[in-house]
C-alpha positions in Angstrom: -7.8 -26.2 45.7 -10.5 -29.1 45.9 -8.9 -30.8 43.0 -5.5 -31.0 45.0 -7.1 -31.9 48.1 -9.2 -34.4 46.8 -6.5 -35.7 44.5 -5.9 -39.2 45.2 -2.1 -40.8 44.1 1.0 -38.1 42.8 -0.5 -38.3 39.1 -3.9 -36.9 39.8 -2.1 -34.2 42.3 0.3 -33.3 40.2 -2.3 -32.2 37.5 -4.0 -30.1 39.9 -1.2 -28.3 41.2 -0.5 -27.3 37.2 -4.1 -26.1 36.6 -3.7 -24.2 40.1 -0.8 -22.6 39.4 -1.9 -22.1 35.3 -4.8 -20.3 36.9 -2.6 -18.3 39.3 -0.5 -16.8 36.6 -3.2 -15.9 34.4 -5.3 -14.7 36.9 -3.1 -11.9 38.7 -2.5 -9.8 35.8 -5.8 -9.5 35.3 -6.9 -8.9 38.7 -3.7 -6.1 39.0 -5.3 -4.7 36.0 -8.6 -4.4 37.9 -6.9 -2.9 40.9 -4.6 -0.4 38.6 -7.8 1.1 36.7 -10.1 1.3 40.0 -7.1 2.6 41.9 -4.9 5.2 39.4 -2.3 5.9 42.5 -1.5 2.3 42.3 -2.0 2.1 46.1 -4.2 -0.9 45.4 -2.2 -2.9 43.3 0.6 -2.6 45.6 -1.7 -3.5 48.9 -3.0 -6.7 46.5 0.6 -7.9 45.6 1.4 -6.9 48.9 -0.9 -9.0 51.0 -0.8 -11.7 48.9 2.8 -12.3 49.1 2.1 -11.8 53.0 -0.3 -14.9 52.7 1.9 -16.8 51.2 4.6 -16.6 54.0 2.2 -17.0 56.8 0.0 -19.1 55.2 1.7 -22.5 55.4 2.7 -21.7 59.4 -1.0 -21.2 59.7 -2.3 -24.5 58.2 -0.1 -25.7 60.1 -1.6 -24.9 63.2 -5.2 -25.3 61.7 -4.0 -29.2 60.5 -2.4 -30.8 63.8 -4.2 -33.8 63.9 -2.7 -34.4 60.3 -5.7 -33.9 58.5 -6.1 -31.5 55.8 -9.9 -31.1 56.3 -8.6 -27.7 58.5 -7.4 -25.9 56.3 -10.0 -26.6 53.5 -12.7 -25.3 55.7 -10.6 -22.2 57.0 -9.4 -21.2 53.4 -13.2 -21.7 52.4 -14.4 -19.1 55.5 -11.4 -16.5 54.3 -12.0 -16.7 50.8 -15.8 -16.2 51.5 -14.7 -13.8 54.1 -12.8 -11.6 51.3 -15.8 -11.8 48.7 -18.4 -10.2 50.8 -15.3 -7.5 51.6 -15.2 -7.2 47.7 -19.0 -6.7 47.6 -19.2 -4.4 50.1 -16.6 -2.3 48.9 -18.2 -2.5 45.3 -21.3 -1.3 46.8 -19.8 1.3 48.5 -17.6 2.7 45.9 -20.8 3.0 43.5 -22.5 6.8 43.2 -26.1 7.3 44.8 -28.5 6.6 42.1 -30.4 9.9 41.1 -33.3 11.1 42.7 
C-alpha cells in the first residue's frame, strides 16, 4: 500500500498495484487455510471472507470521507491505525485461545 501511494508516474503505480494484488491472491488461501484448521466449523473462514468482502464495499466510501481535502495522506494513516488495530485483535485472541501452562 506504500508502494502505490508513494508511486510517482502510471509506470511505477502500475507495478505496485500488480505486486499488491500478486500478494492478495497468494495470501488469502493461506490465511483461509489458517482460519479453516483453527476453526473446523468453518465459521471463521466464512466471517474472514465475509468481512473482507464488507471492506471492500465500504472501504472506498470511507476514504472517501477520510481524503476530502484530496489528499491521500487520510487514508494511509487510518488504514495504518485499523490494520494495527486488527493485529493486536489477532494477538489477543492468540493469547487467549492458548491452554494455561501447567502448574
Amino acid at each position: 500500500m506504500i508502494g502505490i501511494a508513494a508511486a510517482s508516474g502510471f509506470t511505477g503505480f502500475a507495478i505496485a498495484a500488480v505486486l499488491f494484488m500478486a500478494s492478495w491472491v497468494f495470501l488469502t488461501p493461506a490465511y483461509v487455510g489458517i482460519l479453516a484448521v483453527a476453526d473446523p466449523q468453518g465459521r471463521a473462514a466464512a466471517f474472514g471472507m465475509t468481512t473482507q468482502y464488507g471492506g471492500l464495499a465500504l472501504g472506498p466510501a470511507l476514504a472517501a470521507l477520510v481524503n476530502s481535502d484530496g489528499r491521500y495522506l487520510g487514508s494511509i494513516v487510518a488504514g495504518f491505525i485499523l490494520a494495527t488495530a486488527a493485529a493486536a485483535c489477532m494477538i489477543y485472541a492468540d493469547l487467549k485461545s492458548r491452554p494455561a501452562a501447567a502448574q
